[in-house]
N, C-alpha and C positions, 0 to 999 in steps of 0.2 A: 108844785113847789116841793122846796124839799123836806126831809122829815127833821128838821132842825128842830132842838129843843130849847125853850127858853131859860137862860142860865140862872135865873134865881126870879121869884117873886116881885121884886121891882121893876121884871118885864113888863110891860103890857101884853093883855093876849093878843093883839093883831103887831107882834115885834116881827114877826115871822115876813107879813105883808108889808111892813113896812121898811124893813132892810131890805127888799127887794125892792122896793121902788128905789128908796136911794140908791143902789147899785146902777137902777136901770136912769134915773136921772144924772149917775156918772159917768153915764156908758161902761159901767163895770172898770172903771180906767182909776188904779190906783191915783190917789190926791196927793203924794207925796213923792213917788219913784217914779210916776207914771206911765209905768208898764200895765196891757190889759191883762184884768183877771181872769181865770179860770176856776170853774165850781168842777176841783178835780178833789180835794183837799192836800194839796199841796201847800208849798208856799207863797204860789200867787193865788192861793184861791181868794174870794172878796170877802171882807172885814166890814161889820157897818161899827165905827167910832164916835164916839159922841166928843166931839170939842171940849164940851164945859163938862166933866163928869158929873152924874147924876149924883156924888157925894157932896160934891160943893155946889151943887144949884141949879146945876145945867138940867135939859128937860131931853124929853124922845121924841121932841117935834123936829122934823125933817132938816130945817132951819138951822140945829144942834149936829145934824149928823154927817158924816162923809165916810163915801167909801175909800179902805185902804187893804192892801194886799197881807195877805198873813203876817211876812215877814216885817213889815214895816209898820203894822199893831201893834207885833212885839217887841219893837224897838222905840217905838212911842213908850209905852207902860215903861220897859225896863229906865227912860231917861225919868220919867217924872218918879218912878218907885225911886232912882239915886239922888235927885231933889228934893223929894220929899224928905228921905232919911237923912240928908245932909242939912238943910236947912228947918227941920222939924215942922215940917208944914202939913 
């Protein structure tokens, strides 16, 4: 695997294992653009997203997660960050 690091403390330590399996149960195939991924770190490299964010409730069980392509992670955050600051949610 790779030498990914877990982004903060609300990780679990098996995040590593387990965004690999989501990947591997997407077939690495973006859920949104559906273009395949690549672990180059580009912009199709694979994203594991959590649906329900872990802020409002959502959990890391696989159920929670899907893979998506860089770009289209962060075009995910950037709509709910202008939602959120619009509607103060």
């Amino acid at each position: 695997m790779s030498r990914y690091k877990r982004p903060s403390k609300q990780y679990p330590k098996n995040w590593n294992r387990l965004r690999f399996a989501v990947f591997k149960r997407d077939n690495y195939i973006c859920q949104m653009c559906g273009v395949k991924c690549k672990i180059d770190g580009g912009l199709r490299s694979p994203q594991c997203h959590h649906l329900t964010p872990i802020n409002c409730g959502g959990t890391h069980h696989w159920s929670n997660l899907v893979t998506l392509c860089k770009r289209c992670h962060r075009l995910v955050h950037k709509e709910w960050i202008e939602k959120k600051d619009k509607y103060g949610r």
